[in-house]
N, C-alpha and C positions, 0 to 999 in steps of 0.2 A: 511419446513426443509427436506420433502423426496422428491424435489422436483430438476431438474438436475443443477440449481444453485446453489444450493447449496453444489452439487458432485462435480460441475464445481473449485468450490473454494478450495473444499479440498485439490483435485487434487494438484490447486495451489502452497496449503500450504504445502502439503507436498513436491513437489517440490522444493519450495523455488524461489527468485525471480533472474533471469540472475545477472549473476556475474561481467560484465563487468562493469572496473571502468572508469567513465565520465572524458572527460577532455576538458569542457565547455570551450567554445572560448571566453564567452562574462563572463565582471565581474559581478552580482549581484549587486553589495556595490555600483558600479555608476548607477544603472539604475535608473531611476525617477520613484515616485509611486501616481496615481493620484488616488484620494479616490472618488466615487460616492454614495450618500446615494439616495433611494429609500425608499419614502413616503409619503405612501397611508393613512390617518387617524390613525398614527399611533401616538397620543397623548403623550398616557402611558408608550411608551417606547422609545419615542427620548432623552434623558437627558441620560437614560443607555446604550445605544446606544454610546453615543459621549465618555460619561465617559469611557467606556471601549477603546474606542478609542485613549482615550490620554493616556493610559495606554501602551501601543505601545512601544516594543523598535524600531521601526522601524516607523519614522515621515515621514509621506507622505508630497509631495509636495504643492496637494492642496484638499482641504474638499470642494467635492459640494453637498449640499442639493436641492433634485428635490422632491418638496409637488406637486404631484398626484392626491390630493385629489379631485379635479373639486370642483361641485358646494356642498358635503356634502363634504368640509374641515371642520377640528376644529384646534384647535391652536398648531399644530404643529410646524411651524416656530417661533411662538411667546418662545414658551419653550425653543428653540433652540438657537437663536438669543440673551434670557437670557443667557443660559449656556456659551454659546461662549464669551460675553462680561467679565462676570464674569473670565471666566477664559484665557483670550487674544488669545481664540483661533480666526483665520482667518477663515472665514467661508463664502463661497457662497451660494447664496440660488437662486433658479426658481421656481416660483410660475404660475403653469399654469392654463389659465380660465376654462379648463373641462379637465377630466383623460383622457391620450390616450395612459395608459399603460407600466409596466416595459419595455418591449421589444423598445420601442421608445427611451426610458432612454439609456438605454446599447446602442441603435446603435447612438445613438446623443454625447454621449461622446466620444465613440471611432472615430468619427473623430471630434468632436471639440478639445480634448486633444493633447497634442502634446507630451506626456511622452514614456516613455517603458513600463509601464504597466497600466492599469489601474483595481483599487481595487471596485470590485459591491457589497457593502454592503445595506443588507434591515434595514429599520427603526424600524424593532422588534427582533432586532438581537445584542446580545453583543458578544463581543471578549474575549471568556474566561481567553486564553492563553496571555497573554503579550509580547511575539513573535509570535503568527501568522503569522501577515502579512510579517517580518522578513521570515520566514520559509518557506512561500508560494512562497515568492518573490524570495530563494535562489534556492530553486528545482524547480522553473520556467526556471531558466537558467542555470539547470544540462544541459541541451540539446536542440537541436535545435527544435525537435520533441516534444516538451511539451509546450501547448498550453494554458492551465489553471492547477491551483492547488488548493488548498481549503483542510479544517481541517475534524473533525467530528464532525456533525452536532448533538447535544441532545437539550432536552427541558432547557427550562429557570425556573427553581424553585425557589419558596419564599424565598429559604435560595439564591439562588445569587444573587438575586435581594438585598434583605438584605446587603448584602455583597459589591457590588458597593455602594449602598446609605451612606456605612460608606468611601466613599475612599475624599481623600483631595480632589480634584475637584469637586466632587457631594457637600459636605460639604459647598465650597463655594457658589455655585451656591443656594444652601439652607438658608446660610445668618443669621443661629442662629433657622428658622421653623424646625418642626417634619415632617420628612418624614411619608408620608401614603401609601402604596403600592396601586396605582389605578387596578392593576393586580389582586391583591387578593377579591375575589368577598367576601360581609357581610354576605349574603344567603347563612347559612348551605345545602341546595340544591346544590348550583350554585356552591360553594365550594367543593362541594363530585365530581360533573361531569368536573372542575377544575383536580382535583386527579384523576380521572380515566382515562383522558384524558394526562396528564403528564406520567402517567406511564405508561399507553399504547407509548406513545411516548419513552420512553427509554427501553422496552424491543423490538421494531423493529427497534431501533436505534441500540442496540447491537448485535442483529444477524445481522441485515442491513451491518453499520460498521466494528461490530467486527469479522467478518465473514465472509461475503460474498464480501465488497468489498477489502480488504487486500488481499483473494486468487483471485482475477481479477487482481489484482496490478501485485501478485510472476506470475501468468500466463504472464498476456499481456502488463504490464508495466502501464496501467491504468485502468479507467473506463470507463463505457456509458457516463454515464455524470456527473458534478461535483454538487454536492451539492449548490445550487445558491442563499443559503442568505449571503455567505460571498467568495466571487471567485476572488482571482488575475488573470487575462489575459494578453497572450501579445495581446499588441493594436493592431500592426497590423495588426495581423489574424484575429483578433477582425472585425474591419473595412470591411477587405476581405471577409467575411463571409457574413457581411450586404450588403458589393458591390453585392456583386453575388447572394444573395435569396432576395431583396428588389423588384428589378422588378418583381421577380416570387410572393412573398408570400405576399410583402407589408407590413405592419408591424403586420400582425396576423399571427404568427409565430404556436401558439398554447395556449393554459392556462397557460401553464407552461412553460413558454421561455426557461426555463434551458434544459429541456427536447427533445429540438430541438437544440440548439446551442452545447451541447456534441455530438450528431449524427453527425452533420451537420462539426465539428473538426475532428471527425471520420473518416467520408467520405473525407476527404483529405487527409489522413491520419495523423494528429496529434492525441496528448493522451493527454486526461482528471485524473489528476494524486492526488489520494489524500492523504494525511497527518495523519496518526492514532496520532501523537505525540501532535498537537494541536487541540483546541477545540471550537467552538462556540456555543452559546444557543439562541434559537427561543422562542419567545412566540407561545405555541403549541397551537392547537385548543381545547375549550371545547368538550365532549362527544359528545350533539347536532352538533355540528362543524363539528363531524369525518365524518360523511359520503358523504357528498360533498367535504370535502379536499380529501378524497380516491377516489370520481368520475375524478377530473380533474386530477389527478398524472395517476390514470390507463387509462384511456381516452387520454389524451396526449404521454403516452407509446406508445403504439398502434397507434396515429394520425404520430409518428414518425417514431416507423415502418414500414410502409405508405407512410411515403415518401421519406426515405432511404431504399426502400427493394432491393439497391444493397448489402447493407452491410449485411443483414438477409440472401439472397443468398450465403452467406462466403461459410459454408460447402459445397455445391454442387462445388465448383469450388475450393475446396481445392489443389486437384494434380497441378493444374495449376498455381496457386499461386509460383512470384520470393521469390526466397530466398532474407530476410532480406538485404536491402541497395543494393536490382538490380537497375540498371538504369546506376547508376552513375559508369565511368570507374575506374579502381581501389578501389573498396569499400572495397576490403578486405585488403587493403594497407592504410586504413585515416590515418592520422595522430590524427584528432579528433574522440573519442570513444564517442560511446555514446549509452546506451543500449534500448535492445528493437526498435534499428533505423530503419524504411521502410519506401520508397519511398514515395512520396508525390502527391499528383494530383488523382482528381475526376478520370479522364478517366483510371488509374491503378484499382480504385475502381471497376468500372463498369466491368474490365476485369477480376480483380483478387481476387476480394473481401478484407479484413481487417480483422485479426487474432482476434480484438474485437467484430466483426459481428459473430463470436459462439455464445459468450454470450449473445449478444443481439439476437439471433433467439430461444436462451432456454427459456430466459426471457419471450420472448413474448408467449411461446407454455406452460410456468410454468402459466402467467397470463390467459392464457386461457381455458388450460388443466383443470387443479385441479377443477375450481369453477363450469366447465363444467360436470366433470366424481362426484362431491357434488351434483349436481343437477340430472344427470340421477338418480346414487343412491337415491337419496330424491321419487321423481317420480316413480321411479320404488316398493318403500314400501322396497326396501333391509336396513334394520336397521340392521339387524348384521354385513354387509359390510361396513353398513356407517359408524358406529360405532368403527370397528375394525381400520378406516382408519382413522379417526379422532383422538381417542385415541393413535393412534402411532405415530402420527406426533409430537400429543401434548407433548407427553413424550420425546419423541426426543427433541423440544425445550427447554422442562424445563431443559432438561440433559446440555444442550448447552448454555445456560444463565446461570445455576449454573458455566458452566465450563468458560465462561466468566467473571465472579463476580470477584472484589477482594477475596481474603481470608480473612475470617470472614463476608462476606457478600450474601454468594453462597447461604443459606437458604433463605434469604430475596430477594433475586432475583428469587428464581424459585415459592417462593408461589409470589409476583409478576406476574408475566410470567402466573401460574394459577387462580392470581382473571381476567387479563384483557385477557385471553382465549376465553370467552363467546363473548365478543366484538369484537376480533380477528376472529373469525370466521363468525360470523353475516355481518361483511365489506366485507371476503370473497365470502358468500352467495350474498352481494351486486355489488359484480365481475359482476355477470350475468345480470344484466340492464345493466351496462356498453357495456357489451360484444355483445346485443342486438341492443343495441342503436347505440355501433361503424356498426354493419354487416346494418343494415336498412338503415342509413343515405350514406353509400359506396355506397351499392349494390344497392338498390333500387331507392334513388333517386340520386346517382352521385353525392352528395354533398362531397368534401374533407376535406373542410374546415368550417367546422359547429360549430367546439371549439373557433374557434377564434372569437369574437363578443365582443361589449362595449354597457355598459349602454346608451353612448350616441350615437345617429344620426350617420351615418358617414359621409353627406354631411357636421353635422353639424363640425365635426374634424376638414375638413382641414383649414378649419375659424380660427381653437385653435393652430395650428402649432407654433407660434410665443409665448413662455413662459414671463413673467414679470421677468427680473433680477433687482435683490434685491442688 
């Protein structure tokens, strides 16, 4: 929270976001929406998954289910294949012989599909909102320049889980049996680091979301990257994207594929734009869980970094940077408005840099800095320094989750915000392996790509290319 993203956003906010009103060439209401689900052993929450799915004002074209699972599947299709029959939905399924990965999934739709957009849902992921995809799909084509859009991402809690299990489709799919939440662990243990881990996830959901990417939005019209368990895209930039880094990167993109395919729309200049209005929910990780899901997000930060550092260069090449929508003759005469519009094409990047490459070179210097200047402090025995800087940040956050809370709920959010503090910090202090391990594996041995790897063989992949449709 004292940290220049988070100034970055203020800034934003209090600016507020370009005024210019859009006047999209293309309809939303006809464009086709192809739905991809992605999953990986995701048992316990395919059924809520779909439920929430059909809950859609907005009917996608077609439902494809891609099980991931390789050789430790369990019955996710089986679950699936019930729900759908029971309730007439049309449902595609690929079943492939070993994992080879979300990133394969996304670039193998986006050119088998033949729609306007295509919708990349994960299989531990429900669609809070009942317009989402409605809403993603319509500020997808405010303008030409918006590449992906997506809601806000929070944890998936007992009560919505709840909550789906009672909706008419789940119901039938249920057939007259008692729902049993597979989620909800019976171990009073396993249950507490459940809870700590949910609500760790919604108090960096709310500054994450409620804060810091809304004042990216009023700044630069989007983000770094989109949120990637629930992203409408247009397909064919989609496609474009995999045409052009496949021969380079091949399909190990990173850990975190989201976390390179926002950069990677960046660098062209399109925007990653998201949604405060709607909502989706993730099964979050347990407590034990957190610290490798924090190794691969910040690990992959940084591997992107890496390999967009045209776009971290932004600042240094500010003066030189066109004014918004150079290139094109007559820009300040369009007929089509559209906000936040600039040029397009890698080679403007590399010259000019991209108004969202600020934020990503704070990011990276915020991911670095702090856990860096935590640790000299630590080492050096300055305990009144460390202390002083800890305890003000923290106060800072609690001020700013209270000031996010609904009304009537600001108390219970900031003693929130103060039990999972300790934890909060501890994954910071875990920054520094991270930070270690990115500089060794670069510098020392030349390795670039050392995040990307699979359980299995890679000779033995290209054997598996060919998935089983169902």
């Amino acid at each position: 929270m004292i940290g220049p993203s988070a100034l970055l956003s203020a800034l934003g906010r209090h600016r507020g976001p370009e005024t210019t009103v859009p006047t999209p060439v293309e309809d939303w209401r006809s464009a086709t929406v192809d739905v991809v689900i992605h999953a990986e052993r995701d048992q316990p929450g395919i059924v809520l998954c779909l439920a929430s799915l059909l809950r859609q004002t907005r009917v996608p074209r077609r439902v494809l289910l891609i099980d991931d699972g390789g050789a430790a599947r369990d019955h996710t299709v089986q679950l699936a294949r019930e729900f759908a029959r029971a309730n007439g939905l049309k449902l595609e399924v690929v079943v492939r012989a070993l994992s080879l990965g979300k990133a394969v999934t996304i670039k193998r739709q986006s050119r088998e599909f033949d729609g306007d957009v295509v919708f990349v849902l994960d299989a531990d992921t429900v669609l809070d909102s009942p317009d989402y995809i409605e809403s993603c799909v319509r500020e997808l084509h405010q303008g030409v320049g918006i590449a992906s859009a997506c809601g806000s991402v929070r944890p998936l809690l007992p009560a919505h889980r709840k909550a789906l299990a009672a909706t008419a489709s789940f119901r039938r799919w249920l057939a007259g049996d008692q729902y049993l939440d597979p989620q909800q662990p019976a171990d009073p243990v396993q249950r507490l680091w459940r809870w700590l881990g949910d609500h760790y996830g919604e108090c960096v959901a709310q500054i994450e979301q409620g804060l810091i990417q809304p004042g990216l939005m009023d700044r630069y019209g989007g983000t770094a990257s989109p949120f990637g368990k629930a992203v409408a895209y247009r397909r064919s930039y989609l496609k474009n994207l995999f045409d052009r880094y496949e021969p380079i990167r091949g399909d190990d993109l990173s850990e975190c594929e989201d976390l390179f395919i926002g950069p990677a729309l960046n660098n062209e200049g399109y925007r990653n734009v998201q949604l405060a209005e709607v909502v989706a929910r993730v099964h979050y990780p347990a407590l034990q869980q957190l610290p490798r899901r924090a190794y691969r997000w910040s690990a992959s930060f940084l591997q992107g970094g890496h390999y967009f550092d045209a776009l971290l260069r932004t600042p240094l090449r500010r003066r030189r940077r066109p004014p918004a929508g150079a290139g094109t003759p007559g820009a300040d005469l369009r007929r089509i408005q559209e906000a936040y519009r600039q040029p397009f094409g890698e080679r403007l990047t590399a010259s000019h840099g991209r108004p969202i490459g600020t934020a990503l070179l704070l990011g990276a210097l915020e991911r670095i800095g702090y856990p860096a200047v935590l640790g000299v402090l630590l080492l050096l025995g300055q305990w009144p320094a460390l202390a002083l800087l800890i305890g003000g940040e923290t106060v800072l956050a609690l001020l700013v989750l209270a000031r996010l809370a609904p009304p009537g709920q600001r108390a219970s959010a900031a003693l929130r915000g103060l039990l999972t503090t300790p934890l909060r910090y501890l994954l910071i202090f875990a920054e520094l392996f991270t930070l270690l391990h990115f500089a060794a594996q670069l510098w020392l041995t030349g390795r670039s790509r050392w995040l990307a790897h699979r359980d299995t063989p890679r000779l033995a992949l290209s054997a598996s290319r060919q998935g089983t449709r169902a």
